[in-house]
C-alpha atoms as an extended CHARMM CRD file, in Angstrom:
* protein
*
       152  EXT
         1         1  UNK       CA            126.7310000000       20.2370000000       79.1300000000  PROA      1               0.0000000000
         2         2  UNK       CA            126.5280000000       21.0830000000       82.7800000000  PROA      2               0.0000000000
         3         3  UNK       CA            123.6090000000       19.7700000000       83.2210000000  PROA      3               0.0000000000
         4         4  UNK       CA            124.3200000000       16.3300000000       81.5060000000  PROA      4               0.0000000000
         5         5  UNK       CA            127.4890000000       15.9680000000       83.3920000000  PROA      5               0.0000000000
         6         6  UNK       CA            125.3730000000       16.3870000000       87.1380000000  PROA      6               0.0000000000
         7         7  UNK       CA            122.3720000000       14.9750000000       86.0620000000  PROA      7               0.0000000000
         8         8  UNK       CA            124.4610000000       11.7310000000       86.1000000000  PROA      8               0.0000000000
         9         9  UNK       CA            126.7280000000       12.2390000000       88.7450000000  PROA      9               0.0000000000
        10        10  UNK       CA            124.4190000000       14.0910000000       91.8470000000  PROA      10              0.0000000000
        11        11  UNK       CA            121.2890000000       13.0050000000       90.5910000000  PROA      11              0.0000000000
        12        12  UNK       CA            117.7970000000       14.6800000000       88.8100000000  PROA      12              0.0000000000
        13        13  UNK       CA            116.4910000000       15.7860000000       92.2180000000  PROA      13              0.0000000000
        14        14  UNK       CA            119.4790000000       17.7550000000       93.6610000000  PROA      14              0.0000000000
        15        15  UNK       CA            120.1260000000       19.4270000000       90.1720000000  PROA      15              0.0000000000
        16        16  UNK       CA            116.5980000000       21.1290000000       89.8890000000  PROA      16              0.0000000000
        17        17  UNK       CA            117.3270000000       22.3440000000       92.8580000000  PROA      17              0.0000000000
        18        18  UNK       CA            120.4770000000       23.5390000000       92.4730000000  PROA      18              0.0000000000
        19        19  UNK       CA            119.5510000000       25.6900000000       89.8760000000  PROA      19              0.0000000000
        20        20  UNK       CA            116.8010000000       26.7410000000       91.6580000000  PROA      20              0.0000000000
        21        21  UNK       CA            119.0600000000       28.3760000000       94.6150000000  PROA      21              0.0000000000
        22        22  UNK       CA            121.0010000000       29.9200000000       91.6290000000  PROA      22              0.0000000000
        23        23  UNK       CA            118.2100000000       31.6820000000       90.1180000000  PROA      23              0.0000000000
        24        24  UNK       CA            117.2090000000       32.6880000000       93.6380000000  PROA      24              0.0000000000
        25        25  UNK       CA            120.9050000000       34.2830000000       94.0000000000  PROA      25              0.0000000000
        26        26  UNK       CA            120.9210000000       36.0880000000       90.6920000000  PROA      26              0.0000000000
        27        27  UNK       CA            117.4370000000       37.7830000000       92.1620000000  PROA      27              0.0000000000
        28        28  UNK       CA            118.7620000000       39.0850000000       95.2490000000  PROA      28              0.0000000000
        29        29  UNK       CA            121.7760000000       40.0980000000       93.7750000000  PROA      29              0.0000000000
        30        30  UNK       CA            120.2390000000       41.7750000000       90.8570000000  PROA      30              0.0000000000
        31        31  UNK       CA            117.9390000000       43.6550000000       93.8070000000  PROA      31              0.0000000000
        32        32  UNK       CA            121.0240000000       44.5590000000       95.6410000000  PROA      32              0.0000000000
        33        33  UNK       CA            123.1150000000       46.1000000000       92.4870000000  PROA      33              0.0000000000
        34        34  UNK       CA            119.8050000000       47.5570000000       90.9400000000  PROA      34              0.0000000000
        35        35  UNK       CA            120.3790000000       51.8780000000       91.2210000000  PROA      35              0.0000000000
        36        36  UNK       CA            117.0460000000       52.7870000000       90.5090000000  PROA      36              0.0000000000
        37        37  UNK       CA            116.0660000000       50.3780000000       93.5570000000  PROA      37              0.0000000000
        38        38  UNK       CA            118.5820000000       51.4320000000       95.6830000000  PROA      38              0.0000000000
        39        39  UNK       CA            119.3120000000       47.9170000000       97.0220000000  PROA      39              0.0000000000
        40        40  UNK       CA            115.8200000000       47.6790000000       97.9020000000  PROA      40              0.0000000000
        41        41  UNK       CA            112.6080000000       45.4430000000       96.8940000000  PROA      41              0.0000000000
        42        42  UNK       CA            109.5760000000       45.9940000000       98.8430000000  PROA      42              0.0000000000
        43        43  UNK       CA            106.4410000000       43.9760000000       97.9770000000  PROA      43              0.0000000000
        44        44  UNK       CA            103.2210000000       44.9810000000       99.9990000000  PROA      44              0.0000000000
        45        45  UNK       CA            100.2830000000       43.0880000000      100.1210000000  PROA      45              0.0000000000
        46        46  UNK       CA             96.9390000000       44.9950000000       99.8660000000  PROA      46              0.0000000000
        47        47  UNK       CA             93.4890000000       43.9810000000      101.8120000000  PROA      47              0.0000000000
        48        48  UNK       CA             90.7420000000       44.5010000000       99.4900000000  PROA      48              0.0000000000
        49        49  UNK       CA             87.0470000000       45.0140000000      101.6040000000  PROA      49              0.0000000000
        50        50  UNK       CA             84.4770000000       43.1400000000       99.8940000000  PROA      50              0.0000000000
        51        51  UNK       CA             81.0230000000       41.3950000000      100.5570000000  PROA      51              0.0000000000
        52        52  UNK       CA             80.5230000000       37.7340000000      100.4240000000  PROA      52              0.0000000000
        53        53  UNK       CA             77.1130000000       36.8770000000       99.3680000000  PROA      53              0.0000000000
        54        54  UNK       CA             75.9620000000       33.3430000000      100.8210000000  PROA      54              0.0000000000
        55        55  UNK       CA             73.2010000000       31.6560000000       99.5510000000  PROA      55              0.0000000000
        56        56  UNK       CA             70.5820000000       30.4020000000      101.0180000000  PROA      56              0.0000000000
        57        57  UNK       CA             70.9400000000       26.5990000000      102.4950000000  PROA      57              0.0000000000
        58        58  UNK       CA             67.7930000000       24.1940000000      101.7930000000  PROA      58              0.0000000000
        59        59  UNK       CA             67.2300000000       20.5520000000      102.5170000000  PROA      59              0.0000000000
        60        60  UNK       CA             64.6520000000       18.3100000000      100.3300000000  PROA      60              0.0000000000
        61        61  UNK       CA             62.1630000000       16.2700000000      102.6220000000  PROA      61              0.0000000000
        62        62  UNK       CA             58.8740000000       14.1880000000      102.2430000000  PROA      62              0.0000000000
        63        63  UNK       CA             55.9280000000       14.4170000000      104.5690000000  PROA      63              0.0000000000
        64        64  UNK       CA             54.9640000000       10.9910000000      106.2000000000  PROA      64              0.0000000000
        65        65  UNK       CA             52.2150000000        8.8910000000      103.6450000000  PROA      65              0.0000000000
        66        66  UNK       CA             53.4100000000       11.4470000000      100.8290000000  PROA      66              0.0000000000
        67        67  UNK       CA             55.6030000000        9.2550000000       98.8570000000  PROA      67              0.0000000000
        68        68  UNK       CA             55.1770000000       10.8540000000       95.7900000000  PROA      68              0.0000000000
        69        69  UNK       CA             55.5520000000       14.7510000000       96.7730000000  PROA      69              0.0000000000
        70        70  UNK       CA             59.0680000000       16.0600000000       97.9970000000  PROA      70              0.0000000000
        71        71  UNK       CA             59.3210000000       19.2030000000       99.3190000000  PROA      71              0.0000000000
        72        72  UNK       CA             62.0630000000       21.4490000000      100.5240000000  PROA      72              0.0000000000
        73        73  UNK       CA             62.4920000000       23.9880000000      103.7550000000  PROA      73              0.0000000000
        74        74  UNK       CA             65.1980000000       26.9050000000      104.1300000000  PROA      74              0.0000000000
        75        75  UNK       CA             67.8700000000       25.7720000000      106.5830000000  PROA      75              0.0000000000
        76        76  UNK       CA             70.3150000000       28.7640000000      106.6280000000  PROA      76              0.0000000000
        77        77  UNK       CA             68.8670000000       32.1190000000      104.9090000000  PROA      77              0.0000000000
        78        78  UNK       CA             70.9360000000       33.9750000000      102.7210000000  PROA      78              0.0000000000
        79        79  UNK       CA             73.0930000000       36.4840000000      103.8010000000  PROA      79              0.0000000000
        80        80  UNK       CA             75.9010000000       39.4390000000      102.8950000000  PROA      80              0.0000000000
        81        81  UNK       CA             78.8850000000       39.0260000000      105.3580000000  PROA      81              0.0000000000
        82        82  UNK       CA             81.7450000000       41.9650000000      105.1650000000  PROA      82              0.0000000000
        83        83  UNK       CA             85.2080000000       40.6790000000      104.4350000000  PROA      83              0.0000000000
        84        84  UNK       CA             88.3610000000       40.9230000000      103.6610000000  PROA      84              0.0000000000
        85        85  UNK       CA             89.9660000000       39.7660000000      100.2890000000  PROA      85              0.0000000000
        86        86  UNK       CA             93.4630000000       38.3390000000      101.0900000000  PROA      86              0.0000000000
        87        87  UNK       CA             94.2990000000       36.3920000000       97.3610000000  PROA      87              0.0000000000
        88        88  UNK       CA             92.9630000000       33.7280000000       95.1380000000  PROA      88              0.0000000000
        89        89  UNK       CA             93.9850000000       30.5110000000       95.5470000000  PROA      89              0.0000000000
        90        90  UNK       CA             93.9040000000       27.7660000000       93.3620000000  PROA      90              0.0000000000
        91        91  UNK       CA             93.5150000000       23.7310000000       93.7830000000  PROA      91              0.0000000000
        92        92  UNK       CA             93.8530000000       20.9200000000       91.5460000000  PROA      92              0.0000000000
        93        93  UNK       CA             93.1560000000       17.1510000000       92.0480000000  PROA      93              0.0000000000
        94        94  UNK       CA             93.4840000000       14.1760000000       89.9670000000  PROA      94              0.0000000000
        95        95  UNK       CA             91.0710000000       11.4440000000       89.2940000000  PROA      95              0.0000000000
        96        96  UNK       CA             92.2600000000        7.7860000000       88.0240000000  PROA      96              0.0000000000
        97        97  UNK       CA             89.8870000000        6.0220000000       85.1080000000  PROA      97              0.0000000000
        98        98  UNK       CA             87.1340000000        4.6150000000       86.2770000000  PROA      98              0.0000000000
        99        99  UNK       CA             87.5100000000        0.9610000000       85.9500000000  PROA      99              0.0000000000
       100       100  UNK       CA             84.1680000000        0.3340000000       84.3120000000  PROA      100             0.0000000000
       101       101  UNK       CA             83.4820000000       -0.3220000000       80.4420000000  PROA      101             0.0000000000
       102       102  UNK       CA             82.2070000000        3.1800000000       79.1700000000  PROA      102             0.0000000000
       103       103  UNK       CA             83.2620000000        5.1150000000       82.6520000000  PROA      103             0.0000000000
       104       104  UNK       CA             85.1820000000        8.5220000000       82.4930000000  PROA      104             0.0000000000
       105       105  UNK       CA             88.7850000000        8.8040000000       81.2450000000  PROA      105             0.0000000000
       106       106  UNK       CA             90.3890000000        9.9320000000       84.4970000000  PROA      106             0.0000000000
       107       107  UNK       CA             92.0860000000       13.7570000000       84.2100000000  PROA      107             0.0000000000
       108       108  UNK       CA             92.3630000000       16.4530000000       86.4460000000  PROA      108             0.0000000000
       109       109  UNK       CA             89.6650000000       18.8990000000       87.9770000000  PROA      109             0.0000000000
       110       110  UNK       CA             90.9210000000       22.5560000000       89.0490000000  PROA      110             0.0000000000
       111       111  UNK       CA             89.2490000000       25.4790000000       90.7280000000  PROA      111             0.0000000000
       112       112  UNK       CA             89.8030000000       28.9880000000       91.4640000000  PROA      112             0.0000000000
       113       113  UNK       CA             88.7480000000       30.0130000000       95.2710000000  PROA      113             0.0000000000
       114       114  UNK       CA             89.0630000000       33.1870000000       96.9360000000  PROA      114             0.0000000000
       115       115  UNK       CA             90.7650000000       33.1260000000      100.9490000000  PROA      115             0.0000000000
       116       116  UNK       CA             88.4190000000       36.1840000000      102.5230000000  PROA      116             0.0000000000
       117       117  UNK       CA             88.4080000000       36.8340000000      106.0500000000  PROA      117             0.0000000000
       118       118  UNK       CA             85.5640000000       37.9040000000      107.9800000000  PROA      118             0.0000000000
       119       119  UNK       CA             84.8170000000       40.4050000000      110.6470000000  PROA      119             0.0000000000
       120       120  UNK       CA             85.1760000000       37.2960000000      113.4500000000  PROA      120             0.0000000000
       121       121  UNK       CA             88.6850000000       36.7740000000      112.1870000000  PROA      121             0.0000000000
       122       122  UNK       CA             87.6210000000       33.5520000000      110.6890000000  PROA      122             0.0000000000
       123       123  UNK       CA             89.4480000000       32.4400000000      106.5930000000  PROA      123             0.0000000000
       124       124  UNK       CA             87.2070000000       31.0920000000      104.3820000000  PROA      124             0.0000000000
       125       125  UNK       CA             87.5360000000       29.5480000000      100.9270000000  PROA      125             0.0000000000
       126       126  UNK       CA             84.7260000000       31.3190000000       98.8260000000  PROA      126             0.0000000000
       127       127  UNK       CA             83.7000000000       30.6460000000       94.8860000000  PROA      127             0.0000000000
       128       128  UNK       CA             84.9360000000       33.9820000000       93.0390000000  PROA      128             0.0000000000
       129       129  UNK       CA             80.8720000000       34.6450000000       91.6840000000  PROA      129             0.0000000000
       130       130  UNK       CA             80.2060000000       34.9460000000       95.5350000000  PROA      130             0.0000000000
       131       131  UNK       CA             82.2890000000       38.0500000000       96.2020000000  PROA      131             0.0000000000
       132       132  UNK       CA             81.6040000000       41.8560000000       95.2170000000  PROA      132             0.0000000000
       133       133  UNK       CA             84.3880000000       44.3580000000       95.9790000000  PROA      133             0.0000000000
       134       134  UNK       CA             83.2390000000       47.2790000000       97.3610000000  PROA      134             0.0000000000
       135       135  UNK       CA             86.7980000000       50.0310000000       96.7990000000  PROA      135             0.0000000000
       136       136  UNK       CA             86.0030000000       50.8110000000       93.3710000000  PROA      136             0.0000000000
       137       137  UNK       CA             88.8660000000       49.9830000000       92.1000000000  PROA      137             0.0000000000
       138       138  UNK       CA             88.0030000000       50.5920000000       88.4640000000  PROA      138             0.0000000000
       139       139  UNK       CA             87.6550000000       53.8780000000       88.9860000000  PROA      139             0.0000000000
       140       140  UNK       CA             91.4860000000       54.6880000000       88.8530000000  PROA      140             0.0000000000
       141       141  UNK       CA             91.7950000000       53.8290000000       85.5240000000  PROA      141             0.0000000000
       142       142  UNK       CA             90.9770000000       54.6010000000       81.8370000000  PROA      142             0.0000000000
       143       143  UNK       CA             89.3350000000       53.0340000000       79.1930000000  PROA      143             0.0000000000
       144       144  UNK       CA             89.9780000000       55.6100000000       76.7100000000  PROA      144             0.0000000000
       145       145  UNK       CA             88.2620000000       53.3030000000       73.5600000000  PROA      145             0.0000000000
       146       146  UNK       CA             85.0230000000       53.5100000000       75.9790000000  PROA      146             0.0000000000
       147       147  UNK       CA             85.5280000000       57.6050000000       75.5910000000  PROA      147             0.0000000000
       148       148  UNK       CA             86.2000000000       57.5960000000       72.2710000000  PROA      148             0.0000000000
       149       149  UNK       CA             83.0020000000       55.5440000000       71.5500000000  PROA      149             0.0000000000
       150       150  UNK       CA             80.7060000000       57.1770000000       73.7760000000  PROA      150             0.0000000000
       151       151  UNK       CA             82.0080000000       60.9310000000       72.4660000000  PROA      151             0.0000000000
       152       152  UNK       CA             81.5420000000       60.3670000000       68.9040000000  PROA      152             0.0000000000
C-alpha cells in the first residue's frame, strides 16, 4: 500500500530510491546494535600476486608478386608479467537487430575481465584464462571426498 500511494504521488524514480536509503539505514544500524560485532564492520580487501601470461602478437602479410601466399611475422613475443589481482569485473553491452532480412536478433554480449596491476603501477583489463595465481590458495582447504576416495 505504501508503495502504491508514492508511486503516484512522488513518482517511480524517487521511490526506488527511497527505499534504497532505507535498506542502507537498517544496515548500518543493524552493524551498530550487532553484540557479537561490537558496533563494528570491517571489510578488507586482499591483493592476490599472480602472473599474466600474454600471448604472442602476429600480423598476416604478403610478399610483393606473391598474391597467392600470405604469411605472418611475430610482432610482440609472448611474455609472463607479475601482477597484482585487484577483482573481476564484469561488462555488458547491447546490440540492436540488424536491419537486414536473415541478420542477427539483437541481445546482449557480457564478459568477465580481471583488473591486475603490474609491477609499473599500470591497471589492466585481462581475460580470466590469462592469469595463474601464484599464493596457493587451495591449499588452506579440504576436500575431504578427494581423501576419502584416494584412501580407500
Amino acid at each position: 500500500m505504501f508503495k502504491e500511494y508514492h508511486r503516484k504521488k512522488i513518482g517511480e524514480t524517487k521511490v526506488k530510491y527511497f527505499f534504497f536509503f532505507l535498506r542502507y539505514q537498517a544496515i548500518q544500524i543493524r552493524g551498530r546494535n550487532m553484540s557479537t560485532l561490537d558496533g563494528k564492520i570491517t571489510i578488507e580487501k586482499e591483493l592476490r600476486p599472480c602472473i599474466v601470461h600474454i600471448p604472442e602478437k602476429r600480423k598476416n602479410y604478403r610478399k610483393k608478386g606473391d598474391n597467392l601466399n600470405v604469411y605472418d611475422k611475430v610482432i610482440e613475443p609472448e611474455k609472463n608479467i607479475k601482477a597484482l589481482f585487484h577483482c573481476w569485473n564484469f561488462r555488458s553491452e547491447l546490440y540492436s537487430a540488424s536491419p537486414m532480412v536473415g541478420g542477427h536478433p539483437g541481445g546482449q554480449v557480457s564478459d568477465t575481465f580481471a583488473l591486475v596491476e603490474y609491477e609499473d603501477g599500470t591497471i589492466h583489463e585481462v581475460e580470466p584464462t590469462q592469469i595463474r595465481f601464484v599464493d596457493n590458495a587451495m591449499s588452506e582447504y579440504a576436500f575431504p571426498e578427494m581423501e576419502e576416495k584416494s584412501n580407500g
